[in-house]
C-alpha angles and dihedrals in degrees: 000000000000116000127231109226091122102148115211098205096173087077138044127034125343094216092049098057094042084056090046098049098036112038097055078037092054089043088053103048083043093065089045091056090048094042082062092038084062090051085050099057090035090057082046095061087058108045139305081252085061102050091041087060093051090061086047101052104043091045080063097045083060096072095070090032084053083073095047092053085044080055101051094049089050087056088041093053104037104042093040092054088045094053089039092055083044089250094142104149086053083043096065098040089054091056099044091044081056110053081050080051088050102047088040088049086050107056085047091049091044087056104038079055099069093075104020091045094061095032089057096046093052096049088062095045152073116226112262149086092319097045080054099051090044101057082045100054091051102052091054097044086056090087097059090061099088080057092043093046093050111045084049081063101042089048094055086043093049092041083053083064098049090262120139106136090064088068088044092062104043089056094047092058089046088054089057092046098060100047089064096037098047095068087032096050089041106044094018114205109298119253089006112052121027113220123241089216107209093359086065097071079062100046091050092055090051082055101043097038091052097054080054093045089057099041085049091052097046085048090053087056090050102062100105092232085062092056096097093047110133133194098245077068091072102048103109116264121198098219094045102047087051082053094052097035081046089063096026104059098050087057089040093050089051093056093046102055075047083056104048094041076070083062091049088056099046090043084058097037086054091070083070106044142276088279088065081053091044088044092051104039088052095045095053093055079063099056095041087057086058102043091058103092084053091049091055096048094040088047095047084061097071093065098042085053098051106047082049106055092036078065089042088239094156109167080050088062095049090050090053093058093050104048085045089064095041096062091026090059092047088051090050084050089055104046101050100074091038091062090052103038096050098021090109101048099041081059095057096061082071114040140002088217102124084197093056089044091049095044089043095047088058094052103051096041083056088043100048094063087063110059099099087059099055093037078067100046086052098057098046090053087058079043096057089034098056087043085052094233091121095145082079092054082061094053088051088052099039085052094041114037092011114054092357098068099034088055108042099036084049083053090052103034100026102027110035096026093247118173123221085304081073099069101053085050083050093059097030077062089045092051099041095055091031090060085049093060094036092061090039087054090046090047091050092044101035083060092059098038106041107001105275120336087232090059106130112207130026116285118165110226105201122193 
């Protein structure tokens, strides 16, 4: 039976949808930070090589994931403009045209993989027990990426359609999983299963993933919009797969200079030992835990876009923004002291490496100063995504986490003779001036696009 959770976001209260969209989003990003929060102390009962493997290997995981995230805001972005414009036949063959583009994106990822996976690894690496378990862990968690590609594209399909809580509990469930399958994946049942030992932390994840990947597909044929899908839907279609890779691959591209900056840093935090690696790679899952709240409210922002200004609901588009910076910037407010009050602590769950606490605690008490800035930079990509105008989400990345890092970490670290307290200065410099030419670029587009993005009122600007 199809279900009828179909959000109209182009009517109704601002604040609401926003609630709707972004609380079930945040819990379930929360589960998946926590989900990676288990791998991590279970990498930490076996060794710091271990976990440092882990944060290896996943960094290099999100290469190919880089083009999962790009697909889910194509899906996000499409359908929801075509639903918003009341395009719903074109609506359900986009999205079915889109979880084909994901499964097809997947087996080339999965093969391209095998040489750029290990050669990355390595160029960020010393040789030794983490290189190993790095290269390891990412060629075992290659087969989860047909389930990873596709759930990206079910979830910005489903968020089109006003549907965040499918993706929660999934994750929740997921969360739970894996708390069950990573000691018996890694230690396996005595005298019955034998355990994989690291590889086990991967091999819990292809399990798990994939149990998300099916719910997320059967959700997708529920809406009722989807009801009338047909097979023939998902056969490729030449036209349709260039529409989707056209706003994929600037997102994808994004994230993956994202992506690689986190190289850059771990190319410049080598120099000073696997425990600066450790440090790094248990801190981030912190602060990802408390962006969370930002990125559900900055990621609820791309539907409500796109079905507005599919409708050409302009003013609509404008308010959004702003009501998206005014809570974005009180979480930010929040979670700040938060980071540097309970940091420490938070580390020591973790590991008893006063080196990895030490290098940990600095990053998170630079980082924390930031977050309303990235809560910004955040919001005007969902901005440049739902007005399909993603190419300029790639220019803000290529200046920020591109050049930006690798300048201004080589300044601090190269240049000066900074320790480890150089790098986060390096990227504090990257996101500060990043954030500058991000709001320049959505003045320029939104002008174009709506009319101005610092319009007060609700004009409707009509073509």
């Amino acid at each position: 039976m199809a279900s009828p959770l179909d959000l109209d976001l182009t009517t109704g209260s601002i604040a609401t949808h926003f609630r709707v969209l972004a609380v079930p989003a945040a819990l379930g990003m929360l589960f998946n930070t926590l989900y990676n929060v288990v791998d991590m102390f279970f990498a930490g009962l076996l060794s710091t090589s271990a976990q440092a493997g882990l944060a290896l290997g996943y960094q290099a995981f999100y290469i190919a994931l880089s083009v999962g995230v790009g697909l889910g805001a194509a899906m996000g972005a499409l359908v929801g403009n075509a639903l918003g414009g009341g395009q719903r036949k074109s609506a359900r063959r986009v999205a079915a045209q889109g979880m084909c583009f994901g499964l097809v994106a997947a087996v080339l990822l999965a093969i391209a993989g095998l040489w750029y996976g290990p050669s990355t690894i390595r160029l960020v690496s010393e040789p030794g027990a983490y290189r190993d378990a790095g290269i390891r862990y990412f060629q075992v968690l290659s087969f989860a990426l047909p389930a990873f590609l596709l759930a990206f594209a079910c979830n910005g399909i489903l968020q089109a359609h006003g549907d965040s809580r499918s993706l929660q509990r999934a994750l929740l469930v997921a969360f739970f999983a894996n708390i069950g399958l990573n000691p018996l994946m890694i230690y396996g049942i005595p005298g019955v299963i034998p355990g994989l030992g690291f590889d086990g932390l991967a091999a819990s994840t292809v399990l798990s993933q994939s149990g998300v990947m099916i719910y997320m597909i059967v959700q997708v044929l529920r809406r009722r919009n989807m009801a009338r899908i047909r097979a023939a839907h998902f056969a490729p279609r030449i036209y349709q797969f260039r529409q989707i890779g056209l706003q994929t691959l600037p997102t994808a591209v994004s994230m993956l200079v994202m992506f690689l900056s986190g190289f850059v840093m771990q190319y410049a935090l080598k120099g000073f030992g696997e425990h600066a690696v450790a440090g790094y790679g248990v801190a981030i899952r912190l602060e990802q835990i408390l962006l969370l709240p930002i990125l559900g409210v900055t990621g609820a922002l791309l539907p409500i876009i796109a079905q507005n200004f599919g409708a050409r609901q302009y003013g609509r588009v404008r308010e959004s923004v702003y009501f998206c910076w005014k809570v974005g910037l009180v979480m930010a407010a929040i979670s700040c002291p938060i980071l540097w009050i309970f940091g420490e602590q938070f580390l020591r769950l973790f590991s008893d490496d006063p080196e990895v606490i030490r290098v940990g605690v600095a990053y998170l008490r630079v980082d924390s100063l930031l977050l309303p800035a990235y809560m910004m930079l955040f919001s005007i990509n969902s901005l440049l995504q739902a007005l399909k105008r993603p190419i300029w989400t790639v220019w803000i990345s290529l200046y920020r986490q591109g050049f930006g890092i690798a300048f201004f970490v080589w300044v601090f670290v190269g240049l000066w003779g900074f320790d480890e307290y150089g790098v986060w200065f390096g990227v504090a410099c990257a996101v500060l001036s990043g954030l500058a030419v991000a709001l320049w670029i959505a003045t320029v587009i939104t002008r174009k696009e709506i009319g101005g993005l610092w319009r007060l009122g609700s004009v409707q600007m009509v073509p």
